[in-house]
C-alpha positions as CSV (number, residue, x, y, z in Angstrom):
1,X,9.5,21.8,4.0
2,X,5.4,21.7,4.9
3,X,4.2,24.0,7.6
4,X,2.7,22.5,10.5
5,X,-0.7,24.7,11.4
6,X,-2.1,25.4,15.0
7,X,-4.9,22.7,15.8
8,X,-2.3,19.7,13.8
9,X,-0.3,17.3,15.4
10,X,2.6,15.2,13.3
11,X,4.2,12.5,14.2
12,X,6.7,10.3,12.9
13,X,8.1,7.0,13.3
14,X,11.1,6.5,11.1
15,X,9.0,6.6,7.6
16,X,5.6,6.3,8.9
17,X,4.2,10.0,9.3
18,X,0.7,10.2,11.2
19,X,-1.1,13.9,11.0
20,X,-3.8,14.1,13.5
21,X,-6.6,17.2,13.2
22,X,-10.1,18.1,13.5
23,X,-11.7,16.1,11.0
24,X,-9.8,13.3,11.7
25,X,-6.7,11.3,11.2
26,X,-4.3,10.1,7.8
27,X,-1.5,7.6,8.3
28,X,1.4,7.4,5.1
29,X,4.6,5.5,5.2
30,X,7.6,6.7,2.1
31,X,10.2,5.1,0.9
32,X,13.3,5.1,2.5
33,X,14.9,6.9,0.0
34,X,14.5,10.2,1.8
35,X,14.6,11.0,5.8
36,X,12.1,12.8,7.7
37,X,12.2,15.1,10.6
38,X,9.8,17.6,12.8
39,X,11.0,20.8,13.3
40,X,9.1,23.4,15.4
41,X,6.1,23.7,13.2
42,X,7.1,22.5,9.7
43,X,8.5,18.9,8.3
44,X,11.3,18.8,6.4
45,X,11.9,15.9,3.9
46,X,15.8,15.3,3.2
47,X,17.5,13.4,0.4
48,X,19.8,13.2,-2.0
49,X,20.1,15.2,-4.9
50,X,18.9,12.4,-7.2
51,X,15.6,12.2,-5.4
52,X,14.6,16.2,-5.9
53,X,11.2,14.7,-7.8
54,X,10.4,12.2,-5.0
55,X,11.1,15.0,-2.1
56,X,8.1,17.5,-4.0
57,X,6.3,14.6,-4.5
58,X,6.1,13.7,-0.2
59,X,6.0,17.2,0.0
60,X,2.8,17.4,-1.8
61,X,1.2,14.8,-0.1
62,X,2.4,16.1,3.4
63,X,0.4,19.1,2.3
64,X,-2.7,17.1,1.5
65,X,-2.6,15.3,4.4
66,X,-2.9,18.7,6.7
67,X,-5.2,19.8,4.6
68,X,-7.5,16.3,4.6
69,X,-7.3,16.6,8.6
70,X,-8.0,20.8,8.4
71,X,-10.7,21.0,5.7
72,X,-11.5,17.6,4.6
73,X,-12.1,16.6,1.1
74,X,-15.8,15.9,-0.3
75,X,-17.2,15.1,-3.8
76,X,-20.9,15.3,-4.5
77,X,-22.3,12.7,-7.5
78,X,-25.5,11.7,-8.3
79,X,-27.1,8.4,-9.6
80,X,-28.8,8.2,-13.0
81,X,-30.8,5.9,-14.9
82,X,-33.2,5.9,-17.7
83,X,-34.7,2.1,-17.3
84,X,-34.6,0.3,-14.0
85,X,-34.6,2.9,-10.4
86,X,-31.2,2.2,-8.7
87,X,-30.9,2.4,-5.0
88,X,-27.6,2.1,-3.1
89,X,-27.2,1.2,0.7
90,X,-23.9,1.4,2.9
91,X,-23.4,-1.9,4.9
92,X,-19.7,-1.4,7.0
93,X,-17.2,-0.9,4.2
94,X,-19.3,-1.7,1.4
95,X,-21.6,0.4,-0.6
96,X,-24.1,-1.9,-2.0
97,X,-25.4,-0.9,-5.6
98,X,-29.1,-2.6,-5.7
99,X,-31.5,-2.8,-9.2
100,X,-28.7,-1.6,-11.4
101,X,-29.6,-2.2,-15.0
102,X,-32.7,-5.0,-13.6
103,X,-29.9,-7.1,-12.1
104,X,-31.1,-9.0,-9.1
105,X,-27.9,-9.7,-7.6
106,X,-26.4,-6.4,-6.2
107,X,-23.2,-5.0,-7.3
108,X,-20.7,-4.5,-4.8
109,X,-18.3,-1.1,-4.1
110,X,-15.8,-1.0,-1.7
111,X,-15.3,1.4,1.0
112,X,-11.4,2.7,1.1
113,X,-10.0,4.1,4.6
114,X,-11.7,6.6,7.2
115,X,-13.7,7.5,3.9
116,X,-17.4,7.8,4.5
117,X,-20.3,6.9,1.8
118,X,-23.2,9.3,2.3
119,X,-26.4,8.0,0.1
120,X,-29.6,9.7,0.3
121,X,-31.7,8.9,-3.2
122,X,-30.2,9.8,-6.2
123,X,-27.4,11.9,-4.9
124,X,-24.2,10.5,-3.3
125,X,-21.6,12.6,-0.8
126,X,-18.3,11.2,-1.2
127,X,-16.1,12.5,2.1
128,X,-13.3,11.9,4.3
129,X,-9.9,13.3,5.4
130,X,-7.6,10.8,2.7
131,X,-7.6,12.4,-0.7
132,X,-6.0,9.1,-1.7
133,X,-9.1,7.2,0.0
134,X,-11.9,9.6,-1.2
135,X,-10.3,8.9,-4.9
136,X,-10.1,5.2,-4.8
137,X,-13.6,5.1,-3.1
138,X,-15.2,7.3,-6.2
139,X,-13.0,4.9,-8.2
140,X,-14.7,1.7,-6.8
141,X,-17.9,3.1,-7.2
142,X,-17.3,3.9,-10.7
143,X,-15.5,0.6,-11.3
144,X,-18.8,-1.1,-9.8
145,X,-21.3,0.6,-12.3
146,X,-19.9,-0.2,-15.1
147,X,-22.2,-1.8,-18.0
148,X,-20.9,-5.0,-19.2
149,X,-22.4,-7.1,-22.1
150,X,-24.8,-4.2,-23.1
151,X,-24.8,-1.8,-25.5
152,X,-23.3,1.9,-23.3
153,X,-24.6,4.2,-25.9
154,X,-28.1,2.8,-25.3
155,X,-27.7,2.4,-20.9
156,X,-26.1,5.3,-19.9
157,X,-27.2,4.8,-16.5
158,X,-24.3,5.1,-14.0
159,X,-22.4,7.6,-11.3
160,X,-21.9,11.1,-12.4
161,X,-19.9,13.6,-11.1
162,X,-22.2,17.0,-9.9
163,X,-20.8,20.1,-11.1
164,X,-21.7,23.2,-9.0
C-alpha cells in the first residue's frame, strides 16, 4: 500500500501505472504476477503469497515514482582531466563528450527518458523525475568515458561524482 499525496494523480491501466505531478510525469508497467488498484488516495498492490518480495519491490518503486514527480531526483558531477580540456554538448538525447583523452572523434552518451543533461564547463547536473532514467543516464555517461587501450593509473581523467 503507497499513499497517494495532494498535488499527484495515478492512473492505471491493467499493469501500466502512470503518476503525473509537478515536476513531471513516470510511466512503469509490472508483471502480471500481481494486480493493482486505486483506492481513495493510496495503491494497493495484491498477490499471492509467493510473490511477498515482488509486492515490496512495486511498492518501492511506486514510492519513487511519487517522489520523482514531487521532489525530483538530481545528481551533481564534474568533469576532470589532467592532459587534454574535455567539453561536453547536449544535442536532443545525446550528450556529446568532445576532446576526451585528444580523441578527434567525439564519444557519444545517451540520454534515457524525461531525464535532462545540464552541462555548464566542468560541472555536469544530472536531473529528472525517473530515478531509473537519472541512473542509467549517469551510467551512459560513465560507460562513455571510459579509457580504453591506455594505461588508467596514468589518465584518470573522467566523470566524478561531487560530494557536498
Amino acid at each position: 500500500m503507497v499513499a497517494i499525496p495532494q498535488g499527484v494523480s495515478v492512473e492505471i491501466n491493467g499493469l501500466e501505472v502512470t503518476v503525473k505531478g509537478p515536476k513531471g510525469t513516470v510511466t512503469k508497467k509490472f508483471s502480471p504476477v500481481i494486480s493493482l488498484e486505486k483506492n481513495n488516495s493510496e495503491i494497493i498492490v495484491k498477490g499471492s503469497s509467493k510473490e511477498k518480495a515482488y509486492i515490496g519491490t512495486v511498492n518501492s518503486i511506486l514510492s519513487s515514482m511519487i517522489k520523482g514527480v514531487t521532489e525530483g531526483y538530481s545528481k551533481s558531477m564534474k568533469v576532470l582531466y589532467a592532459h587534454f580540456p574535455v567539453t561536453l554538448e547536449v544535442k536532443g538525447s545525446i550528450v556529446y563528450i568532445k576532446n576526451f583523452l585528444g580523441e578527434k572523434n567525439p564519444r557519444k552518451a545517451k540520454i534515457v527518458g524525461p531525464t535532462k543533461v545540464d552541462a555548464k564547463g566542468q560541472n555536469v547536473v544530472v536531473s529528472g523525475p525517473d530515478k531509473e532514467g537519472v541512473g542509467q543516464t549517469i551510467a551512459n555517461l560513465r560507460a562513455a568515458l571510459k579509457i580504453r587501450e591506455k594505461d588508467c593509473r596514468v589518465f584518470q581523467d573522467g566523470i566524478y561524482e561531487v560530494i557536498e
